[in-house]
SEDOFI-433714 format. One record per residue (C-alpha): x, y, z; residue number from 0. Coordinates in Angstrom, 1 decimal, padded with zeros to 4 digits. Example, Ala and Ser with C-alpha at 12.3 -4.5 7.8 and 13.67 -1.06 7.14 Angstrom:
BEGIN
NODE  xx  yy  zz  n
NODE  012.3  -004.5  007.8  0 $
NODE  013.7  -001.1  007.1  1 $
***
This chain:
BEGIN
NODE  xx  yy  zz  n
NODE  021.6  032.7  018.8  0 $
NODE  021.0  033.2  014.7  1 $
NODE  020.5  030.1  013.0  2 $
NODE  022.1  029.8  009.2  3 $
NODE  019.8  031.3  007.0  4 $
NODE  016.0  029.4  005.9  5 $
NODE  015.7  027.4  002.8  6 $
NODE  013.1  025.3  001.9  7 $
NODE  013.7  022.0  003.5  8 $
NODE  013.1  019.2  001.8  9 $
NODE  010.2  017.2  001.5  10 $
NODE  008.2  014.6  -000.1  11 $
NODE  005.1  017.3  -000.7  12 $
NODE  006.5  020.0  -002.0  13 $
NODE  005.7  019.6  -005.7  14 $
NODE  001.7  020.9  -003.8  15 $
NODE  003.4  024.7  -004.1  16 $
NODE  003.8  024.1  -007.5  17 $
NODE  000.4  022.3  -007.9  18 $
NODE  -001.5  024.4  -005.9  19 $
NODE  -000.3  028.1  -006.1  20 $
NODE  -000.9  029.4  -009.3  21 $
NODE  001.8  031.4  -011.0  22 $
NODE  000.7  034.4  -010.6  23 $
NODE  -000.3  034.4  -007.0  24 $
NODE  001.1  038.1  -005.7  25 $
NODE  003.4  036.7  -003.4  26 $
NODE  005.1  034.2  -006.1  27 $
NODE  007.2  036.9  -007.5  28 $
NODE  008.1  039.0  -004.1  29 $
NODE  009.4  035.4  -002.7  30 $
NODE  011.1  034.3  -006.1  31 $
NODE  012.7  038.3  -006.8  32 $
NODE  012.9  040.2  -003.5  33 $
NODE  015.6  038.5  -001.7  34 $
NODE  015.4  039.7  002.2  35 $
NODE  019.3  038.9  003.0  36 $
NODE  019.1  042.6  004.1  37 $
NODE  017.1  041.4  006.9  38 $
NODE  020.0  039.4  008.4  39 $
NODE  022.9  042.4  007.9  40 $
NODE  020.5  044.6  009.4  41 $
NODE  019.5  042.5  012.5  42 $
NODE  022.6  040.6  013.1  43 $
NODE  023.8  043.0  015.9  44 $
NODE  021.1  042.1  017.8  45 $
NODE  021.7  038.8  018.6  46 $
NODE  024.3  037.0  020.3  47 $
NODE  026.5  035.0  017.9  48 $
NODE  027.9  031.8  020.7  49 $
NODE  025.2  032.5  023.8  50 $
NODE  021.2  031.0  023.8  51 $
NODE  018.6  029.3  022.6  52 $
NODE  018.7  028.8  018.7  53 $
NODE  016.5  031.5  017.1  54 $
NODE  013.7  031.7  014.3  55 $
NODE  015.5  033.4  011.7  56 $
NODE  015.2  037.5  011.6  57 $
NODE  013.8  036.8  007.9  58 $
NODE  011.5  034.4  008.2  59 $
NODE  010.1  036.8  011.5  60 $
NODE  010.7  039.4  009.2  61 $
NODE  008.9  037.7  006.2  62 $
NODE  005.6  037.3  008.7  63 $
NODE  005.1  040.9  009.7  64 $
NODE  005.6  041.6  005.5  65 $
NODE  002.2  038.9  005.1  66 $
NODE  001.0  040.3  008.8  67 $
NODE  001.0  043.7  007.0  68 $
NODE  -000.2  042.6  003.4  69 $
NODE  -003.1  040.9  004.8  70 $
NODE  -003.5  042.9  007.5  71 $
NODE  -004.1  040.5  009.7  72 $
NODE  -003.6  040.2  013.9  73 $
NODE  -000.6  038.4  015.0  74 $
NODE  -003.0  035.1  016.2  75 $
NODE  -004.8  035.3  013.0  76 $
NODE  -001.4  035.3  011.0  77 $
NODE  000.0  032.1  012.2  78 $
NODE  -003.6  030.4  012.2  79 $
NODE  -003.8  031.6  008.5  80 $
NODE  000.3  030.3  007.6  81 $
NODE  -000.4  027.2  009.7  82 $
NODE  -003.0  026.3  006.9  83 $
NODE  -001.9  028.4  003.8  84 $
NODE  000.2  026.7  001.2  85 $
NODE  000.8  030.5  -000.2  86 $
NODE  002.0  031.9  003.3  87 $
NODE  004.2  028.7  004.0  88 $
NODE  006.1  028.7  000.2  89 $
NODE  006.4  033.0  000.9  90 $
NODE  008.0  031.5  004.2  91 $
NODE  010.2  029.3  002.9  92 $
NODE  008.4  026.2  005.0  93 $
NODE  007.8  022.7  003.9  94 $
NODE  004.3  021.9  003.3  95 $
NODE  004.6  019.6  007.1  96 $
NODE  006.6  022.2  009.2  97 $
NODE  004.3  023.9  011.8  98 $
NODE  005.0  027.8  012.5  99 $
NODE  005.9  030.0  015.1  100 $
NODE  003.3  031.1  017.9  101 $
NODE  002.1  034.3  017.6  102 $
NODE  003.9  035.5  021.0  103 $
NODE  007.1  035.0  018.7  104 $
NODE  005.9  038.3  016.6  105 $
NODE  005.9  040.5  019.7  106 $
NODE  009.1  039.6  021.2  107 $
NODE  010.6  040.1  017.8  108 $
NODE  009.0  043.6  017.7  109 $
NODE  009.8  044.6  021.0  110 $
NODE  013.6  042.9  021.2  111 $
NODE  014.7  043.8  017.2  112 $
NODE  012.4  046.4  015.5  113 $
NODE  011.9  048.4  018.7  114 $
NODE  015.2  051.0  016.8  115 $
NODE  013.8  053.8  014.9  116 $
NODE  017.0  054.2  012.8  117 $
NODE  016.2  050.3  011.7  118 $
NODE  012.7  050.6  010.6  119 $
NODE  014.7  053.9  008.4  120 $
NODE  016.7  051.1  007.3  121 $
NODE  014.5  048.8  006.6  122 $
NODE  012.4  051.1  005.2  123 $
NODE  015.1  052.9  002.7  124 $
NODE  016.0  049.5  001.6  125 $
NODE  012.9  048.3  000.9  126 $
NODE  012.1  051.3  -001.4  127 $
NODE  016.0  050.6  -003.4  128 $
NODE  014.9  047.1  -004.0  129 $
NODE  011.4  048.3  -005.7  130 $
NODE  013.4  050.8  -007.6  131 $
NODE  016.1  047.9  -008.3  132 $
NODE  012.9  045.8  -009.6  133 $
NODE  011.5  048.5  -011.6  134 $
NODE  008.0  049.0  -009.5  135 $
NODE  009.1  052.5  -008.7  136 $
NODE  010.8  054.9  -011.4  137 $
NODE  011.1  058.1  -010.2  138 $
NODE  014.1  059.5  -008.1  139 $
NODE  011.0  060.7  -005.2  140 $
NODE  008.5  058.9  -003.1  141 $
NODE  005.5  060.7  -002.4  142 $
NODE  003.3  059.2  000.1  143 $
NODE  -000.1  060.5  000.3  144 $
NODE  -001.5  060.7  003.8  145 $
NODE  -005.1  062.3  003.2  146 $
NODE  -006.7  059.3  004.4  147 $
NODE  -006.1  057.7  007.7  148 $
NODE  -007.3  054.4  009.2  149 $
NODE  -008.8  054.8  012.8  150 $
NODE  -008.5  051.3  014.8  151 $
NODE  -007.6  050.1  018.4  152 $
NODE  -004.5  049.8  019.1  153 $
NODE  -003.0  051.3  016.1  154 $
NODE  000.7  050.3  014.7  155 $
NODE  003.7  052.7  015.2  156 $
NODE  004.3  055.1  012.4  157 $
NODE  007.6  053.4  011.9  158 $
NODE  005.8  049.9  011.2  159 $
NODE  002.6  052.0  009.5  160 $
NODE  005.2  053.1  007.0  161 $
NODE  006.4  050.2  006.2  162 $
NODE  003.4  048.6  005.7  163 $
NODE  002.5  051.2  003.2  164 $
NODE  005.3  050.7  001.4  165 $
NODE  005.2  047.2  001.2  166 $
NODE  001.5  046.9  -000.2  167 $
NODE  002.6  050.1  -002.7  168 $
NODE  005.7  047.8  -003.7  169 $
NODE  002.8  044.6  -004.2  170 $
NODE  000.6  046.7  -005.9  171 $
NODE  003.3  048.4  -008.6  172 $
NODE  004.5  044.4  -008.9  173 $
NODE  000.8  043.4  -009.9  174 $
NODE  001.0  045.8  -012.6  175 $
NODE  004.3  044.8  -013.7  176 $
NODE  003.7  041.0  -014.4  177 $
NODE  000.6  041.7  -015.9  178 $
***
């Protein structure tokens, strides 16, 4: 089942995010402008709405592959990293207290709600309307250059590769816009 969507819970230590995360951290503005509702419109057909265990929410899983593919990181060194990080748990909407998700979590997520093509084309498309929305991108074409290419073990599927190209062309483009 879908839970309601995340919001910061509250808690007697959140005022640390605002100690402790300077204002211009890169993920400060991508979790304060970008709203991921998409996220939910996108994935709610593939969950059952009155049948099963209560779910993490598709944008908080979503909102870990987007920091798994910023930092690029491996699934086990993701959640060790958001278990710890004050930045990672504010860009997941966490109190400073609430533990994460185990890193299993990721690939059953992958595999049960990202395994569509047309989806990550969806995800993708909308990702690139909200840069354009933001301002980051200004003309009417993308042009992706693909010249260089990463050779590792076990490499992502293009559909994720793309996206994860995207997202660190959309945080780079929002470095340069705030300053």
């Amino acid at each position: 089942m879908m839970p309601d969507l995340p919001n910061m819970p509250p808690s007697p230590y959140a005022a640390l995010y605002d100690l402790l995360i300077p204002a211009d951290d890169e993920l400060r503005p991508i979790h304060d402008l970008v709203s991921f509702d998409f996220v939910t419109d996108l994935l709610a057909d593939t969950y059952c709405h009155d049948n099963g265990r209560m779910a993490v929410h598709p944008v908080r899983m979503f909102k870990y592959l987007f920091l798994k593919a910023h930092s690029n990181l491996s699934d086990v060194d993701l959640v060790r990293r958001a278990r710890t990080d004050l930045t990672y748990k504010y860009f997941l909407d966490l109190a400073p207290e609430d533990g994460v998700i185990n890193p299993s979590s990721l690939t059953k997520f992958r595999r049960q709600r990202m395994d569509d093509d047309k989806l990550l084309d969806k995800l993708l498309a909308h990702t690139v309307e909200v840069a354009k929305e933001m301002g980051l991108l200004k003309g009417r074409t993308l042009i992706v250059d693909s010249t260089h290419s990463r050779a590792r073990y076990g490499q992502k599927p293009i559909g994720q590769a793309i996206i994860a190209v995207n997202l660190k062309r959309i945080i780079t483009l929002s470095k340069e816009k705030t300053g």
